[in-house]
C-alpha positions as CSV (number, residue, x, y, z in Angstrom):
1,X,35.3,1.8,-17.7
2,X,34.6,3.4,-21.4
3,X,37.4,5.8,-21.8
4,X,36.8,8.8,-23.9
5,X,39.0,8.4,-27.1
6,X,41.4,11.2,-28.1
7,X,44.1,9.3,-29.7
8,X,43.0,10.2,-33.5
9,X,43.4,7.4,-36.3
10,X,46.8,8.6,-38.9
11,X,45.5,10.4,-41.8
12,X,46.6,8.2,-44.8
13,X,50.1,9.2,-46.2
14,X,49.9,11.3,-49.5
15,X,50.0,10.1,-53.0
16,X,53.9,8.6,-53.0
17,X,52.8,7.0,-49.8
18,X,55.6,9.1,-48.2
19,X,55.6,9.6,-44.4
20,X,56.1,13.3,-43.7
21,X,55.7,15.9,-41.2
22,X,52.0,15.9,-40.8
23,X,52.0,12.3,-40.1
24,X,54.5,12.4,-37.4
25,X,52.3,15.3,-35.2
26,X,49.3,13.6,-35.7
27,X,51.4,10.9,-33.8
28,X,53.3,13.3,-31.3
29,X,49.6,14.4,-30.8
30,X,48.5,10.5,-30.0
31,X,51.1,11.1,-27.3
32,X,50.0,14.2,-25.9
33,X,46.4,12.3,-25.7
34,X,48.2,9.4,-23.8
35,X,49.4,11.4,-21.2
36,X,46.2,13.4,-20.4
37,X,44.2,10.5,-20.5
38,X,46.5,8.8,-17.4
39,X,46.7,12.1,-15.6
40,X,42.9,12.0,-15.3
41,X,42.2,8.1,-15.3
42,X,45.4,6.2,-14.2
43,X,46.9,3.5,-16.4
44,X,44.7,0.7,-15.9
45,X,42.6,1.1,-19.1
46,X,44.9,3.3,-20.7
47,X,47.9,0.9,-21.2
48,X,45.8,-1.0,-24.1
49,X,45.4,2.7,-26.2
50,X,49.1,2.9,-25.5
51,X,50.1,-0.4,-26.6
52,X,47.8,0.4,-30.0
53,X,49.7,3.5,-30.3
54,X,53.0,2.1,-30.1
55,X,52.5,-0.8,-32.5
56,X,51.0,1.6,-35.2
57,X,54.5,3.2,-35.4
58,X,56.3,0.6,-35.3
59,X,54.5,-0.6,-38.8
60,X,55.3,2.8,-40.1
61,X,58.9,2.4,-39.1
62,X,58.9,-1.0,-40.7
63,X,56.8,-0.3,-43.6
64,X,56.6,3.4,-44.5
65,X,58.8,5.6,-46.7
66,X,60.6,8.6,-45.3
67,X,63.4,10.6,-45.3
68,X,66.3,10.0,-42.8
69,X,65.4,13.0,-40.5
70,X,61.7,11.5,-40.4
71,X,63.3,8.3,-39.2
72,X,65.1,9.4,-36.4
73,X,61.8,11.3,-35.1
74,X,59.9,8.1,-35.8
75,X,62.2,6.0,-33.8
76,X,62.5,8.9,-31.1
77,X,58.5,8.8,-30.9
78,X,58.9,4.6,-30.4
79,X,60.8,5.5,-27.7
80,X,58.6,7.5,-25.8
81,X,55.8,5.9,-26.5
82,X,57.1,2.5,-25.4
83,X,58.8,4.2,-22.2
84,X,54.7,5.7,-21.7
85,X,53.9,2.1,-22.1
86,X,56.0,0.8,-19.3
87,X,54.8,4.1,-17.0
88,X,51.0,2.5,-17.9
89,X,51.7,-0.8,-16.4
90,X,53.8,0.4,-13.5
91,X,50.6,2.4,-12.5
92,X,48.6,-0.2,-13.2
93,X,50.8,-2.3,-10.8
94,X,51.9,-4.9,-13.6
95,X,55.9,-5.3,-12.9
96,X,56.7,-7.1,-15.5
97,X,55.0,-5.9,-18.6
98,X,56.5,-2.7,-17.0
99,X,59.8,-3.6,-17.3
100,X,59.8,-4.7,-20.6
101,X,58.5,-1.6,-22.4
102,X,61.3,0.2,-20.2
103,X,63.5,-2.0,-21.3
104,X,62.3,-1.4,-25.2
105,X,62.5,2.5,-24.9
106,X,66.0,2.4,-23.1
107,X,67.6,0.2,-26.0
108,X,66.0,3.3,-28.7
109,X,67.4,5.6,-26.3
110,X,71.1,3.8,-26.3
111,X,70.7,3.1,-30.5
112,X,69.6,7.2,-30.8
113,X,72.4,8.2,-28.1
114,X,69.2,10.3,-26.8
115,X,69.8,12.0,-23.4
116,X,66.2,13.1,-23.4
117,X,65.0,9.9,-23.5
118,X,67.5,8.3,-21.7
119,X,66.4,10.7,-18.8
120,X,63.2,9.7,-18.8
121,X,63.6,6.2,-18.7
122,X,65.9,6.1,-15.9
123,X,64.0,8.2,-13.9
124,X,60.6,6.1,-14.2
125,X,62.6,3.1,-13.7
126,X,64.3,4.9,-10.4
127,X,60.3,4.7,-9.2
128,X,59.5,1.6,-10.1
129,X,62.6,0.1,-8.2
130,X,61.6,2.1,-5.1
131,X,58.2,0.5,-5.5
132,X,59.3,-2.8,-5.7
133,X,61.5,-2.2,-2.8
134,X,64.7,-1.9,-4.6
135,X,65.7,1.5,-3.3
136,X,69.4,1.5,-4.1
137,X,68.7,0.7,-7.6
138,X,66.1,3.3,-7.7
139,X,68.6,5.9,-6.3
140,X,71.6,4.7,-8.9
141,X,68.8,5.0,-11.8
142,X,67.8,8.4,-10.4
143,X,71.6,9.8,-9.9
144,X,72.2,8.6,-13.8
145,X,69.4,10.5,-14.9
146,X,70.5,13.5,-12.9
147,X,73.8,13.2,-13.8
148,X,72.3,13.8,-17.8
149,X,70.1,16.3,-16.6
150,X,72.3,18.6,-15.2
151,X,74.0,18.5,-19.0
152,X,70.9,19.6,-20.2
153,X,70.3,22.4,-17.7
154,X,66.7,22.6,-17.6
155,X,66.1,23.1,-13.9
156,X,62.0,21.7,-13.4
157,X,63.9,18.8,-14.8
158,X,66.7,18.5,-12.3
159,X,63.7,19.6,-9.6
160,X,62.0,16.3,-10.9
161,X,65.1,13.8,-10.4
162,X,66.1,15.7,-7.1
163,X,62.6,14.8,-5.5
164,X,63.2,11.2,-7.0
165,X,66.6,10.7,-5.9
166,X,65.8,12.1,-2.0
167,X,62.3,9.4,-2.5
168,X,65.3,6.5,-3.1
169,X,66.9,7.7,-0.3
170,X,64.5,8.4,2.3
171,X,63.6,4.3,1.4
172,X,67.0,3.7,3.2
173,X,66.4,5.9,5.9
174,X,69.5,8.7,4.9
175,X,67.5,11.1,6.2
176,X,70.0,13.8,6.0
177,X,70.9,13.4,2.2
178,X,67.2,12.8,1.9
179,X,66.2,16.2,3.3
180,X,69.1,18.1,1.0
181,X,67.6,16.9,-1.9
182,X,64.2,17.6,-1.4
183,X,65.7,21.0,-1.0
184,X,67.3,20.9,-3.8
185,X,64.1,19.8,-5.6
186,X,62.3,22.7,-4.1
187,X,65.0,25.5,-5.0
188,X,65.3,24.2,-8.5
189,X,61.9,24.5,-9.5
190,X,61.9,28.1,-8.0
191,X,64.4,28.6,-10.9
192,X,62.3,26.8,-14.0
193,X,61.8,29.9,-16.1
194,X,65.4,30.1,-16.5
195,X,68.3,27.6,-18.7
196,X,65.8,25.6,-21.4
197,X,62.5,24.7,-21.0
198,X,61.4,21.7,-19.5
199,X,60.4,18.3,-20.7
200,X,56.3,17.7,-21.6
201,X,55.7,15.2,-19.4
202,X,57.2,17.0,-16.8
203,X,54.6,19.4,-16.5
204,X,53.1,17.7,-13.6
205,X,55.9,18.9,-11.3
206,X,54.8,21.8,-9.1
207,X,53.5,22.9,-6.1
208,X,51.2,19.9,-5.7
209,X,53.9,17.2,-6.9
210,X,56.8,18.7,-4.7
211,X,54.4,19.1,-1.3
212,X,53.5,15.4,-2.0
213,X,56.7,14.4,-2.7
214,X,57.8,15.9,0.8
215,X,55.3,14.2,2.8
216,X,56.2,10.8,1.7
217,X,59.7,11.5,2.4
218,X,58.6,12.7,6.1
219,X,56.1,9.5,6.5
220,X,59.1,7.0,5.3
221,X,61.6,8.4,8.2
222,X,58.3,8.1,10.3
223,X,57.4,12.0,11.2
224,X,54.5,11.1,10.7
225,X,52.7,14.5,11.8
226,X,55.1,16.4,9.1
227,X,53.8,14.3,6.5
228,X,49.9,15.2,7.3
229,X,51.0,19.3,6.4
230,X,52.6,18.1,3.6
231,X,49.7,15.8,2.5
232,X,47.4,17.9,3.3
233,X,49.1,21.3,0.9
234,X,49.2,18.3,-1.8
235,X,45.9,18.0,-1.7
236,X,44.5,21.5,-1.9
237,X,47.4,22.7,-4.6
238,X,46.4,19.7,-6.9
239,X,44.8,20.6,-9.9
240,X,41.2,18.8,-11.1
241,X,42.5,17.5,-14.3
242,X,45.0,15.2,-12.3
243,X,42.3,12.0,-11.2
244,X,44.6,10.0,-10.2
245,X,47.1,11.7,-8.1
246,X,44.1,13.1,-6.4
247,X,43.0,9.7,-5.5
248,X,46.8,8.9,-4.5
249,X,47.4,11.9,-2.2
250,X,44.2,11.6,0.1
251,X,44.6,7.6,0.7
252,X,48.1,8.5,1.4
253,X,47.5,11.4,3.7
254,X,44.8,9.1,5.1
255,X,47.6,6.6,6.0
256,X,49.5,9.4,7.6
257,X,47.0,10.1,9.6
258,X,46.3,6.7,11.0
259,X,49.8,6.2,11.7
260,X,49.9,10.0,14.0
261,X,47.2,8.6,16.0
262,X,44.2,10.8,14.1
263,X,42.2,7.5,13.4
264,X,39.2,8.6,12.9
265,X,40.0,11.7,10.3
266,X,42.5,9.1,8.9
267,X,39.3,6.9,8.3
268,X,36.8,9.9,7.0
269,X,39.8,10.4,4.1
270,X,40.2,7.1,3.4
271,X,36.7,6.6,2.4
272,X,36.2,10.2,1.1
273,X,39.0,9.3,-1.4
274,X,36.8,6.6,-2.8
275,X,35.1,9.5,-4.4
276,X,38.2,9.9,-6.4
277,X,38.4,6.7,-7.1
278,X,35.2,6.4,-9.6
279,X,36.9,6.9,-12.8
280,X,40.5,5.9,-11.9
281,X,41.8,2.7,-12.4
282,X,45.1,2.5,-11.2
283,X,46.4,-0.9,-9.3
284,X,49.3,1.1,-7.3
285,X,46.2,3.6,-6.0
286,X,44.4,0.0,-5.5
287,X,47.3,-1.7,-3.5
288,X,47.6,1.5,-1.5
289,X,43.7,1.7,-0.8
290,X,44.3,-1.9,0.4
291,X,47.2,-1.2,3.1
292,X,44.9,1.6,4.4
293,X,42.0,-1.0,4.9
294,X,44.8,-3.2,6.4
295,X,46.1,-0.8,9.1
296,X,42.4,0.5,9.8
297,X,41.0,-2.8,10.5
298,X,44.0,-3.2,13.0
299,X,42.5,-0.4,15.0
300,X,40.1,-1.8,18.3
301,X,37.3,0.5,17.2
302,X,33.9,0.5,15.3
303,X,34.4,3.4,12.9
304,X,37.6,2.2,12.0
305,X,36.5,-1.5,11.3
306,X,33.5,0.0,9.5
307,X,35.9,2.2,7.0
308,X,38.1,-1.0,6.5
309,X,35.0,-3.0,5.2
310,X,33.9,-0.1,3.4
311,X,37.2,0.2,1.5
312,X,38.0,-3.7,1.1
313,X,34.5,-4.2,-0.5
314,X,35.2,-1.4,-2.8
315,X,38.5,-2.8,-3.6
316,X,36.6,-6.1,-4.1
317,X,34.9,-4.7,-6.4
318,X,37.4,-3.0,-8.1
319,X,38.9,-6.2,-8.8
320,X,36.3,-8.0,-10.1
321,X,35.7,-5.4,-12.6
């Protein structure tokens, strides 16, 4: 898939060959690019633009000339580019390149003694644990972040971390402590014009994010008709721009549905979400596209098996790309 390309080229540095200010926006900007490019296409073809990005500041670190102040945002920059990285090939499902790049931006973060950073890395890593099935590391990861956060005392953040931290703990079925912090999320982002603004990157976190992020708590402890109204308000509050947790919500609410018996409306989403799918590439969407096909081809009837070879030759496909 032919991404379009918005991470601009560095203007060369002025006559001393001095990096300055300029410089270092046109490189926050590559960023900014970075990020809008996953929200809309996943991180399957992004991570290479990322990896690009990442390595042409790490020359300017090593090679460039700059005042001590430009340093520090240089290195910052490293950080959060590196941690992007690692959020790039998490999505795209690759564990282990993942971890790396985490690793990478958390050592900046420790060397900078940046909370900012530090937040963010722990609270991506707190995901990827819970992906990989590690959910008491992905709650500890999630509770340091908070515990930074609420320091900080920007509340979408703390809404962020609280949806996280109850995701961690719905994984080991605490049900109870899941449920007060998914309140907690929700109050807390009620509150986001107040204490300091929030993060960037957490301007994903609304409506949409928190309805999701409810729905997957509810599916987890097996209310499996909770999670469809959930699912379902996800999907409708979820703006255009975001591709890939488009994709994500219907094949989840899809797999909701299955599970509380609605097979055939479980099936119609499924392979509705396909639709979605065109311009994403995105190997968690994939693997959850794949479970779907899984638990449809288990049901004893036509339209079901029909949607599960519908969806396993798209996935087929997908991976043969």
């Amino acid at each position: 898939m032919a991404l379009p390309v918005h991470v601009r080229p560095l203007s060369p540095p002025g006559a001393t060959g001095a990096v300055g200010t300029t410089h270092l926006l046109e490189l926050r900007d590559g960023l900014r690019s970075l990020f809008q490019l996953d929200d809309a296409y996943g991180g399957g073809d992004v991570r290479s633009l990322a990896v690009r990005h990442l390595r042409r500041v790490r020359r300017i670190i090593n090679t460039g000339t700059f005042p001590e102040t430009i340093g520090r945002q240089l290195q910052l920059l490293a950080g959060e580019i590196a941690e992007h990285c690692g959020w790039l090939y998490y999505d795209a499902d690759d564990q282990p390149n993942a971890r790396l790049y985490f690793g990478e931006a958390l050592t900046i973060a420790t060397m900078l003694r940046d909370p900012n950073l530090e937040i963010l890395v722990f609270s991506s890593m707190s995901l990827q644990a819970c992906h990989e099935g590690r959910a008491r590391d992905g709650l500890d990861l999630a509770r340091a972040a908070q515990e930074r956060a609420t320091q900080l005392g920007s509340a979408v953040l703390q809404s962020v971390i609280a949806a996280r931290e109850a995701r961690a703990l719905s994984l080991m079925s605490d049900g109870k402590t899941a449920g007060r912090r998914m309140s907690a999320a929700m109050q807390l982002v009620d509150r986001g014009g107040r204490g300091r603004p929030s993060p960037e990157w957490t301007a994903f976190h609304g409506p949409a994010e928190l309805n999701y992020a409810q729905g997957l708590l509810n599916a987890e402890l097996g209310h499996h008709d909770a999670a469809t109204a959930f699912l379902h308000a996800a999907l409708a509050h979820q703006e255009q721009k975001y591709g890939r947790n488009r994709a994500l919500y219907r094949i989840t609410l899809a797999n909701s549905l299955i599970e509380a018996g609605e097979v055939d409306e479980g099936a119609a989403h499924a392979v509705g979400s396909l639709e979605h799918l065109e311009e994403v590439e995105s190997g968690r969407v994939l693997r959850r596209l794949n479970e779907v096909a899984e638990r449809l081809r288990a049901v004893n009837a036509a339209p079901a098996r029909d949607a599960a070879a519908e969806l396993t030759e798209y996935a087929q496909s997908k991976g043969a790309a």
